[in-house]
OpenMM code with the backbone's topology and positions (N, CA, C; nanometers):
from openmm import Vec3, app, unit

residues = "UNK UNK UNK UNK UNK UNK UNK UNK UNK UNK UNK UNK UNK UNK UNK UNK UNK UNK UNK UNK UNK UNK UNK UNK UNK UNK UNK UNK UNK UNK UNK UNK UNK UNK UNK UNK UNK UNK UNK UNK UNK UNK UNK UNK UNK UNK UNK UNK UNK UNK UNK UNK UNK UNK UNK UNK UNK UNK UNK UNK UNK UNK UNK UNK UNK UNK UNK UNK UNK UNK UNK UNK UNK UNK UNK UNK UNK UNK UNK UNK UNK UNK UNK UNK UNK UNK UNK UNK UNK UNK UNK UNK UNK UNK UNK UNK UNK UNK UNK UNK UNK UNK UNK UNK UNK UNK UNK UNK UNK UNK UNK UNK UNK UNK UNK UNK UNK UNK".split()
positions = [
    Vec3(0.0819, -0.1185, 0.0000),
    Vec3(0.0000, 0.0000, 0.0000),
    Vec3(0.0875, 0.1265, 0.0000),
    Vec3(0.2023, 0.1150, 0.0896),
    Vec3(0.3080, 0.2420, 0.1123),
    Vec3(0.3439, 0.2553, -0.0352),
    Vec3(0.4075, 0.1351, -0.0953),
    Vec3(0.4563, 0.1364, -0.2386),
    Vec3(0.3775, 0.2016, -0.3776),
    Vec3(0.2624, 0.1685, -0.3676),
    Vec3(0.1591, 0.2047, -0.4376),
    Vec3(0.1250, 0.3627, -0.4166),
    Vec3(0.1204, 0.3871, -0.3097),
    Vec3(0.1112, 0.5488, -0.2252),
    Vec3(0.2401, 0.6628, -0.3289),
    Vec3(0.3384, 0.5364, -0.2534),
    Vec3(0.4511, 0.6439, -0.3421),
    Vec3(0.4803, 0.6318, -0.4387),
    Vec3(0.4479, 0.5794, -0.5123),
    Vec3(0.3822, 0.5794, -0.6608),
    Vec3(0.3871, 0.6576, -0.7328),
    Vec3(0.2424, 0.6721, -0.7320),
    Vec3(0.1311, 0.7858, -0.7365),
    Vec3(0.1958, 0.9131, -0.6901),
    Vec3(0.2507, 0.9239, -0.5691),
    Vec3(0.3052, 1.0746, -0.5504),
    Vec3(0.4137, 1.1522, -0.6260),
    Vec3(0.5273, 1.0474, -0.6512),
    Vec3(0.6129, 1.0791, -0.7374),
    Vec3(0.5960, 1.0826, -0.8739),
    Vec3(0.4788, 0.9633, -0.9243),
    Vec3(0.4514, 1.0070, -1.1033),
    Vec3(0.4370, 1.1564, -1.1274),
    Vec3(0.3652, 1.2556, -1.0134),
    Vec3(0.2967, 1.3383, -1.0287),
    Vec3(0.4275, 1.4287, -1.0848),
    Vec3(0.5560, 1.3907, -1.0574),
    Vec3(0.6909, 1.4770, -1.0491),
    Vec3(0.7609, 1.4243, -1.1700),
    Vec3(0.7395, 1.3146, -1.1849),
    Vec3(0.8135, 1.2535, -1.2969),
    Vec3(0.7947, 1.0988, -1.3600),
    Vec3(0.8864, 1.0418, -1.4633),
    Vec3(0.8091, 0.9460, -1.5782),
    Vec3(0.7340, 0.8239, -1.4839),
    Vec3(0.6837, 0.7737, -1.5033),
    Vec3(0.6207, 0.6401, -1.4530),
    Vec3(0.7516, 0.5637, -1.3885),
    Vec3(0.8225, 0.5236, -1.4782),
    Vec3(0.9182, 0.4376, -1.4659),
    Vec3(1.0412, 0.4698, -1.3587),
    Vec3(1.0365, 0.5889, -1.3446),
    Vec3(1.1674, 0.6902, -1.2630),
    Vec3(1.0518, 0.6680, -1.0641),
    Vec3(0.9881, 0.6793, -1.1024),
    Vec3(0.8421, 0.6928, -0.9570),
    Vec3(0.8447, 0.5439, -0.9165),
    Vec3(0.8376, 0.4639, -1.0619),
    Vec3(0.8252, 0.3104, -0.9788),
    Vec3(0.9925, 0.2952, -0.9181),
    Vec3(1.0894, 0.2941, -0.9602),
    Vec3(1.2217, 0.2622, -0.8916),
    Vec3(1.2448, 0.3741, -0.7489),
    Vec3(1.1919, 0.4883, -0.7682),
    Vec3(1.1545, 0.5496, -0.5910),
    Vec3(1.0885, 0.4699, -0.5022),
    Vec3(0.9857, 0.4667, -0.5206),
    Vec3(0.8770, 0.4282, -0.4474),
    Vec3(0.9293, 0.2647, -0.4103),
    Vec3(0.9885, 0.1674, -0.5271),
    Vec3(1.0093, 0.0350, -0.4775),
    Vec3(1.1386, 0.0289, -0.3748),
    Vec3(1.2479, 0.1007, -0.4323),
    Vec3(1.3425, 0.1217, -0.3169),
    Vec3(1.3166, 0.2021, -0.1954),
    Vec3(1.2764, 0.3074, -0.1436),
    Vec3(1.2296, 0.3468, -0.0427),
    Vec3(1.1189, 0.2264, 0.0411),
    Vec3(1.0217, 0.1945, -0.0099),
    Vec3(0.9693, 0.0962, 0.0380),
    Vec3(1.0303, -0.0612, 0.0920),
    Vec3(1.1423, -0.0660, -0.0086),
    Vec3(1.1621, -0.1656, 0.0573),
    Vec3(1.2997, -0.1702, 0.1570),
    Vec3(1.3388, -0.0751, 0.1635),
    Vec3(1.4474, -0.0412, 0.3071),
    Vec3(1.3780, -0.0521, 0.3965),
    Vec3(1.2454, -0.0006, 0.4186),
    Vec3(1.1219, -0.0367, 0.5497),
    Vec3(1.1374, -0.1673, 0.5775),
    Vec3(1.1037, -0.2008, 0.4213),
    Vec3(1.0582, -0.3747, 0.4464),
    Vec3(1.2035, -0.4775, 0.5175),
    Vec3(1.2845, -0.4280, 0.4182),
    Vec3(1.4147, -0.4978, 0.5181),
    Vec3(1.4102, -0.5065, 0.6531),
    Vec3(1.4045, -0.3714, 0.7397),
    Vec3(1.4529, -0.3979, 0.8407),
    Vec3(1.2880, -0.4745, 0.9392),
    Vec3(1.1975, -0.4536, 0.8859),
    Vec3(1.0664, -0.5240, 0.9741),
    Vec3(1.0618, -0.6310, 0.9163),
    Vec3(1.1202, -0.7040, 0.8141),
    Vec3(1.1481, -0.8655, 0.7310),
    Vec3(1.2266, -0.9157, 0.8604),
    Vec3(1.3394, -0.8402, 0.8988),
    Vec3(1.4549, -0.9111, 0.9715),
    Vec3(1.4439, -0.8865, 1.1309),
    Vec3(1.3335, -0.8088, 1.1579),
    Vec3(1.2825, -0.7828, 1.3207),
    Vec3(1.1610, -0.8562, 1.3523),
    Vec3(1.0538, -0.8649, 1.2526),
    Vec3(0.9141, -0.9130, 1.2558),
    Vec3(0.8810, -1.0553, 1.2136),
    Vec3(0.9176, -1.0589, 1.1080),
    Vec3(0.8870, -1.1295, 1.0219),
    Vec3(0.9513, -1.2438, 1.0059),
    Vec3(1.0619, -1.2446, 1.0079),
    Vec3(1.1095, -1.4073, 0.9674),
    Vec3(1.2431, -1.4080, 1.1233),
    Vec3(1.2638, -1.5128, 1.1071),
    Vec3(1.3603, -1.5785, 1.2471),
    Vec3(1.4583, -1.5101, 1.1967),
    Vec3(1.6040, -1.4485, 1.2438),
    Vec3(1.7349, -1.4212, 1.2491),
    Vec3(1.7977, -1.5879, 1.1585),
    Vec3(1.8380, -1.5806, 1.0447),
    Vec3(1.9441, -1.6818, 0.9704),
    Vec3(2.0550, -1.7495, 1.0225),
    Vec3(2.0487, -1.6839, 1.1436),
    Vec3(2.1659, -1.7568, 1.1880),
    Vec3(2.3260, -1.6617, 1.1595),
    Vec3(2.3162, -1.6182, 1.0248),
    Vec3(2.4071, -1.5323, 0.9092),
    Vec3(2.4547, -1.4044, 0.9662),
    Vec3(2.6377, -1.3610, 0.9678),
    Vec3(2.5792, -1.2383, 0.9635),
    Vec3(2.5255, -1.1432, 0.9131),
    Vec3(2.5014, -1.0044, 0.9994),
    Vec3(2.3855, -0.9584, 0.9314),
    Vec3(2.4738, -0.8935, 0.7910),
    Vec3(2.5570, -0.8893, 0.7696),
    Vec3(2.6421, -0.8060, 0.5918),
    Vec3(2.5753, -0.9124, 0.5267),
    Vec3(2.6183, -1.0506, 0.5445),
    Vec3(2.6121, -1.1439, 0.4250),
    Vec3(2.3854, -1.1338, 0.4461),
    Vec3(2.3562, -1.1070, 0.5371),
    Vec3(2.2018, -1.1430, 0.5528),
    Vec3(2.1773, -1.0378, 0.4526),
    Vec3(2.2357, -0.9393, 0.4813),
    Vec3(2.2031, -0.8050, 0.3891),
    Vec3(2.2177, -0.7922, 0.2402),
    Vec3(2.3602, -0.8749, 0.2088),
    Vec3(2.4108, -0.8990, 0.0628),
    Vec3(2.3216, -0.9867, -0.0055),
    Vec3(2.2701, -1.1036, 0.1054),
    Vec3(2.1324, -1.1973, -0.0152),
    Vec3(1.9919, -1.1254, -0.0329),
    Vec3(1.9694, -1.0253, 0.0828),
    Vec3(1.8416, -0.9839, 0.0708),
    Vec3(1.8434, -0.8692, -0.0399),
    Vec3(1.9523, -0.7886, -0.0884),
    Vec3(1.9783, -0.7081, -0.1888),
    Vec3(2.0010, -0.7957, -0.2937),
    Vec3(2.0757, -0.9161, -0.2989),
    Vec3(2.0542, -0.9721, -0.4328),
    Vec3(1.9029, -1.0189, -0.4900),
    Vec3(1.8189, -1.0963, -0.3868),
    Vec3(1.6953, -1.1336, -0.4018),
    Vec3(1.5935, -0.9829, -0.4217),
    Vec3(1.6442, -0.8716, -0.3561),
    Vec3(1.5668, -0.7170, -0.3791),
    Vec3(1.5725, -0.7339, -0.5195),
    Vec3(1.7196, -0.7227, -0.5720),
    Vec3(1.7303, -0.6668, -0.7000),
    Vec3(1.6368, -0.7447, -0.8210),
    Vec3(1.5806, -0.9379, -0.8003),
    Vec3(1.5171, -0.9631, -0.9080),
    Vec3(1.3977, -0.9416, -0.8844),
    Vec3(1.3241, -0.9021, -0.7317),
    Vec3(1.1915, -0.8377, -0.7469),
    Vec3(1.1516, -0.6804, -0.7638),
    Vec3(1.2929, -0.6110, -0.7969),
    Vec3(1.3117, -0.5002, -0.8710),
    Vec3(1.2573, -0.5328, -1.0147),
    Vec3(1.3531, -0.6194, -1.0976),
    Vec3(1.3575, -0.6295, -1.2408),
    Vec3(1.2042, -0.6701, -1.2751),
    Vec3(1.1354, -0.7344, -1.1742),
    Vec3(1.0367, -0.8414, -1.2338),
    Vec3(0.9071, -0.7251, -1.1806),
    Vec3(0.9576, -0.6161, -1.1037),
    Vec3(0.8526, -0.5004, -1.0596),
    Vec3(0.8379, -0.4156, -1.2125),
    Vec3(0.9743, -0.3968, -1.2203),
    Vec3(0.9704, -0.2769, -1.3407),
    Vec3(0.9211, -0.3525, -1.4811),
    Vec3(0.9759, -0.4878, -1.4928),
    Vec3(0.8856, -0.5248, -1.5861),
    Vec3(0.7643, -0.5730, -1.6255),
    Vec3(0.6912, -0.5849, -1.5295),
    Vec3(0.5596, -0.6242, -1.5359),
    Vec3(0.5064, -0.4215, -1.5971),
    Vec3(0.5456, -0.3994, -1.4865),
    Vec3(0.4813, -0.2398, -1.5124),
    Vec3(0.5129, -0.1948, -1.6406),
    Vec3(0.6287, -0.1809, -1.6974),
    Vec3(0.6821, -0.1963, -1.8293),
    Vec3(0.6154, -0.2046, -1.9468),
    Vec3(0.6096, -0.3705, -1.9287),
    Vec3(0.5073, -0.4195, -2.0053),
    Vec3(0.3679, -0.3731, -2.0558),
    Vec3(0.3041, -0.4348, -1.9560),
    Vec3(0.1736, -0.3770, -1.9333),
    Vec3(0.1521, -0.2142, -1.9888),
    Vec3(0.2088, -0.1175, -1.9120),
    Vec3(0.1431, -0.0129, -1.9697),
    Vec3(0.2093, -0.0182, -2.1336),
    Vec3(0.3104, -0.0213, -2.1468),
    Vec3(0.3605, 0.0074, -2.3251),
    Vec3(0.3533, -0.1584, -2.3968),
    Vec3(0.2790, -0.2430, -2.3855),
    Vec3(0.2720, -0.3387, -2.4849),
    Vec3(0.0580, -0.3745, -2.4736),
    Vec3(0.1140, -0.3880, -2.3495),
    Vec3(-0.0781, -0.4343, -2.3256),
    Vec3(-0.1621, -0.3604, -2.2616),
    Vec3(-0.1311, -0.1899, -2.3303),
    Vec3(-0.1875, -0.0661, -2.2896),
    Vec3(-0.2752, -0.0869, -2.1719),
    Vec3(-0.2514, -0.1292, -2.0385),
    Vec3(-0.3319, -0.1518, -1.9421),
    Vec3(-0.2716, 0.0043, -1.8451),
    Vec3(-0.4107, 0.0514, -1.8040),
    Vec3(-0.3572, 0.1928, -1.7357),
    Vec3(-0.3209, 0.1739, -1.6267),
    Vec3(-0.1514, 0.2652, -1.5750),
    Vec3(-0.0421, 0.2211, -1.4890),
    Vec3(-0.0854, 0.1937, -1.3593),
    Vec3(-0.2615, 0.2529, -1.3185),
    Vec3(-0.2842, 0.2122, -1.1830),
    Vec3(-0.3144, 0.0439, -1.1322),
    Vec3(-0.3502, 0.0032, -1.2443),
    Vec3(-0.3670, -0.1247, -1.2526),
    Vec3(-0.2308, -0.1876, -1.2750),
    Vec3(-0.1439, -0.1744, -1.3750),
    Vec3(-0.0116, -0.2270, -1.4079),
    Vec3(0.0623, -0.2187, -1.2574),
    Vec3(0.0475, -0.1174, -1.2164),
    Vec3(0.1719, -0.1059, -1.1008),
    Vec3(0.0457, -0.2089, -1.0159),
    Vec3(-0.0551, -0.2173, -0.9618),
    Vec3(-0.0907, -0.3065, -0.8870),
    Vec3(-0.0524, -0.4450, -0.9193),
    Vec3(-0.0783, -0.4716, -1.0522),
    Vec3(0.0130, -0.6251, -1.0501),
    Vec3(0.1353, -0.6528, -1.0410),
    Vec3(0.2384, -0.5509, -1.0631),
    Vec3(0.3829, -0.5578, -1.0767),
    Vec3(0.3658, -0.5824, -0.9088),
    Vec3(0.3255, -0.4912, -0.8272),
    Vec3(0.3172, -0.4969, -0.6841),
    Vec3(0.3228, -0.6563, -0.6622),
    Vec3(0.1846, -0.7050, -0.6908),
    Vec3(0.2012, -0.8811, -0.6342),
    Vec3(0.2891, -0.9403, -0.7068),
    Vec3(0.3030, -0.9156, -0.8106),
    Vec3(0.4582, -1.0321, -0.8564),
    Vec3(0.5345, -1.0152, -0.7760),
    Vec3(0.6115, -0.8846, -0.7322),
    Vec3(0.7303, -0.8589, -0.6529),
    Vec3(0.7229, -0.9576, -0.4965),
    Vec3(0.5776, -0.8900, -0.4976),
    Vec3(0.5369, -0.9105, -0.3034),
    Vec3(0.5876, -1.1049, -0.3168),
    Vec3(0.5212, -1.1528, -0.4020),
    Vec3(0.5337, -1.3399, -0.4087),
    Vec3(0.6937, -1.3445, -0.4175),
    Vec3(0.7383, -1.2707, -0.4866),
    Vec3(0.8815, -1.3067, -0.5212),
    Vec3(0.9527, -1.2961, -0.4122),
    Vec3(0.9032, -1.2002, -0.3347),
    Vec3(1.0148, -1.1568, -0.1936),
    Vec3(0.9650, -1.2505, -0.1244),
    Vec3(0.8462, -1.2832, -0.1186),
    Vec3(0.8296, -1.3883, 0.0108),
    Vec3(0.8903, -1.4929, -0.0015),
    Vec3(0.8656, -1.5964, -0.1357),
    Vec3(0.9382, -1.6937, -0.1583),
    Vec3(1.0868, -1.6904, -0.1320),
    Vec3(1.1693, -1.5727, -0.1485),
    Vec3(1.2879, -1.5748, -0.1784),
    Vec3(1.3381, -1.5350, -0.0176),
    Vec3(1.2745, -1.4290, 0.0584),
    Vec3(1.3419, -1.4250, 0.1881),
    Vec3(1.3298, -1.5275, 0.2776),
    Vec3(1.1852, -1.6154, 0.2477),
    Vec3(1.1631, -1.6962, 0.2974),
    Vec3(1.2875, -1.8545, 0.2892),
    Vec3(1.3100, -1.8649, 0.2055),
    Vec3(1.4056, -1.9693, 0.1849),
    Vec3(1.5377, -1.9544, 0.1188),
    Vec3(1.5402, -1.8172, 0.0959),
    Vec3(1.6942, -1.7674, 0.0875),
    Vec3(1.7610, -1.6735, 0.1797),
    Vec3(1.7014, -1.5677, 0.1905),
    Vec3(1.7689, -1.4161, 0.3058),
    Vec3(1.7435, -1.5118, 0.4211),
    Vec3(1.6285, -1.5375, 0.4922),
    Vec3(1.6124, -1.5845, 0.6389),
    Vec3(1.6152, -1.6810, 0.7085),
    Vec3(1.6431, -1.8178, 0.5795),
    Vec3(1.6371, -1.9250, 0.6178),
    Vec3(1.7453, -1.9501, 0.7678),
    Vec3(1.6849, -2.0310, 0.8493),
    Vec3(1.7543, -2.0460, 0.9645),
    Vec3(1.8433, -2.2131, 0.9558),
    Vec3(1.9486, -2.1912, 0.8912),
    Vec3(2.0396, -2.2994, 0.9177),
    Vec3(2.0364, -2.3272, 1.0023),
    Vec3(2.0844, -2.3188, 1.1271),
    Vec3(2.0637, -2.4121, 1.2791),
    Vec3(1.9782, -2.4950, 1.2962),
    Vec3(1.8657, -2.3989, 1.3024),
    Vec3(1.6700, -2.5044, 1.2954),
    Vec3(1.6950, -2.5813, 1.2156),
    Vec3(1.7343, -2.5722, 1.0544),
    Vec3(1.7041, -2.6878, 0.9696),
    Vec3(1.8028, -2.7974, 1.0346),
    Vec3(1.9102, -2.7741, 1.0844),
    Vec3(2.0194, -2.8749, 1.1459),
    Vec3(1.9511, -2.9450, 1.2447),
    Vec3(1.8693, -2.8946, 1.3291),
    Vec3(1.8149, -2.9390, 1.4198),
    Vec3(1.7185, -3.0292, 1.3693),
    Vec3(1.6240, -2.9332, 1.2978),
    Vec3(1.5033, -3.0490, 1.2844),
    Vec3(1.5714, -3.1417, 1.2224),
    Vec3(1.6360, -3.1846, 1.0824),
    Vec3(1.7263, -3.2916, 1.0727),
    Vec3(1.7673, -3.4015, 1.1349),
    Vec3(1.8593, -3.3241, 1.2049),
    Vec3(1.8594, -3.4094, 1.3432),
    Vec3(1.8045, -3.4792, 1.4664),
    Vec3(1.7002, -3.4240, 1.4402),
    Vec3(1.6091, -3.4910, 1.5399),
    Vec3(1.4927, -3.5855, 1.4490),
    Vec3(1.5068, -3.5772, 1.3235),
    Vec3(1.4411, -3.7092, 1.2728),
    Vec3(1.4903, -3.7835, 1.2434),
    Vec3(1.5987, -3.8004, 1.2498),
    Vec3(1.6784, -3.9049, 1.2222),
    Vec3(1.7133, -3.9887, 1.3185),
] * unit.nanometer
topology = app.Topology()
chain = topology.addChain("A")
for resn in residues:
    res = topology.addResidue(resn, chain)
    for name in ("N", "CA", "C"):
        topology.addAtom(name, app.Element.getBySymbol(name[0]), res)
């Protein structure tokens, strides 16, 4: 919703495409640090390398943000309030999947549970 918010505020200043890369990076520096306080267990990792996968995994729900939006408005003339809402859920699935079993995964736990079924 924040993402979508700032959006909209910044198109008003400049191209579509320049507003979506604001709005997705500002938004998701939030999301980092309440991903790694709220949301998922501590990795075990430190936090540089926790930081270096969650920026690599940022960067393909960057590419796959800007291109849905991309798309959509300049191939399948769909108007950008709608385009940026779907680029939104591609990204949102992509980060979950990806912090979920890449940035936050908790090596120890998986050692453990492992270990204890065996």
């Amino acid at each position: 919703m924040i993402e979508y918010g700032l959006y909209f505020l910044f198109k008003v200043l400049m191209n579509y495409l320049i507003a979506n890369v604001l709005a997705f990076g500002l938004t998701n520096v939030v999301t980092f640090v309440l991903s790694r306080f709220y949301v998922f267990e501590p990795s075990g990792r430190r936090k540089r390398h926790e930081a270096a996968l969650f920026a690599i995994c940022l960067a393909g729900a960057f590419l796959l943000n800007q291109a849905v939006l991309w798309v959509l408005v300049e191939f399948a003339d769909v108007h950008d309030t709608i385009a940026k809402a779907a680029a939104i859920a591609v990204a949102v699935i992509w980060n979950f999947f990806t912090r979920k079993h890449v940035v936050f995964r908790n090596r120890e736990a998986e050692a453990e549970r492992s270990s204890s079924t065996n």
